[in-house]
C-alpha distance (Angstrom), angle and dihedral (degrees) to the residues before:
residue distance angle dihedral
X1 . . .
X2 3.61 . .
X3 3.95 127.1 .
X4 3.90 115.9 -135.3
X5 4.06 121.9 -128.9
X6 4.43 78.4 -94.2
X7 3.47 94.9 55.0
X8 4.15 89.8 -112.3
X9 4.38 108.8 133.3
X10 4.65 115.2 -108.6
X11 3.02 116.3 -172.2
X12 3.92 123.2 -166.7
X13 3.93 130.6 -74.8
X14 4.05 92.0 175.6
X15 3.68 132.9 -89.1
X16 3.64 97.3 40.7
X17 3.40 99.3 -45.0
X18 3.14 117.1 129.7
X19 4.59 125.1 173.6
X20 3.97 133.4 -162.8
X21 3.67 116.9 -99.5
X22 3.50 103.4 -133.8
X23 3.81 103.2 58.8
X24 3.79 92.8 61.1
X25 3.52 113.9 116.5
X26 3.93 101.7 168.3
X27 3.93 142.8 -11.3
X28 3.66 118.5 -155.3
X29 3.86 142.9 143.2
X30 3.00 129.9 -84.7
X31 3.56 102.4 -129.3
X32 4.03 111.4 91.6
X33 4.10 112.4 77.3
X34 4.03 91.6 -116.7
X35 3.53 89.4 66.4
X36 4.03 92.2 39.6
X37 3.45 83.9 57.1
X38 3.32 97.9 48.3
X39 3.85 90.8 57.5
X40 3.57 93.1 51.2
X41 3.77 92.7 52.2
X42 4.00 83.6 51.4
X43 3.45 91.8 49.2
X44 3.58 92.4 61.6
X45 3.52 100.2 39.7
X46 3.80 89.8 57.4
X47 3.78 96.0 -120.8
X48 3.84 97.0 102.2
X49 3.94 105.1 109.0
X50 4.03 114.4 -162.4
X51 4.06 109.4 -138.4
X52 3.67 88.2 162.0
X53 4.02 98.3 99.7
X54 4.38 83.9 -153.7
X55 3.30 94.8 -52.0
X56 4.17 135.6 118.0
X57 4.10 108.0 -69.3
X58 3.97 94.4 -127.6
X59 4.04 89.5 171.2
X60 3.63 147.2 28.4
X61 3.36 128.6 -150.8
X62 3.89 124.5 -158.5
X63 3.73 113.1 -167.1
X64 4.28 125.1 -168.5
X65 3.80 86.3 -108.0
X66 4.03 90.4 72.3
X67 3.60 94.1 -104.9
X68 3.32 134.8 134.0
X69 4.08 129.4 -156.2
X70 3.82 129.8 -167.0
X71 3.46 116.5 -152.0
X72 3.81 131.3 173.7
X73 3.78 91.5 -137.5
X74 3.95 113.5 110.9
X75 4.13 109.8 -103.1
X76 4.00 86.2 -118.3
X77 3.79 95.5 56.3
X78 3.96 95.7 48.6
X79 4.01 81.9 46.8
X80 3.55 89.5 50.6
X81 3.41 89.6 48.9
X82 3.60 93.8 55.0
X83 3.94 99.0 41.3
X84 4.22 87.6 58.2
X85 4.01 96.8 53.6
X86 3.96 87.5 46.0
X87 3.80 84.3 48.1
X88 3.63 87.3 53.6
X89 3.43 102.4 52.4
């Protein structure tokens, strides 16, 4: 778990990147054609944000903001992730 300059938990999203807890809404793959849709709709928008670094997109996140992030991490480990800091707490 890592604390933020505002003492709010991140957690990471691969290659550095690293998001707030509390303005997740849901993590899924990107696999089924609602979601692909839904990153296409991003995408044009301009609130799709590319954590990938090149490689396969294995997750996407969808935050409260509207924004969506694709990140090559597996759903389970950003999950995972999650589940520790709110065991922390």
């Amino acid at each position: 778990m890592l604390k933020n300059n505002q003492g709010l938990d991140a957690f990471n999203l691969g290659f550095g990147n690293r998001i707030r807890d509390n303005t997740i809404i849901a993590i899924v793959s990107p696999s089924s054609l609602p979601i692909k849709r839904l990153i296409k709709n991003a995408q044009e928008k301009g609130v799709l944000a590319d954590y990938t670094q090149g490689r396969l997109c294995r997750s996407v996140v969808i935050k409260s903001t509207g924004s969506v992030i694709l990140s090559a991490i597996q759903p389970d480990t950003i999950a995972g992730s999650s589940e520790r800091i709110a065991k922390q707490k």
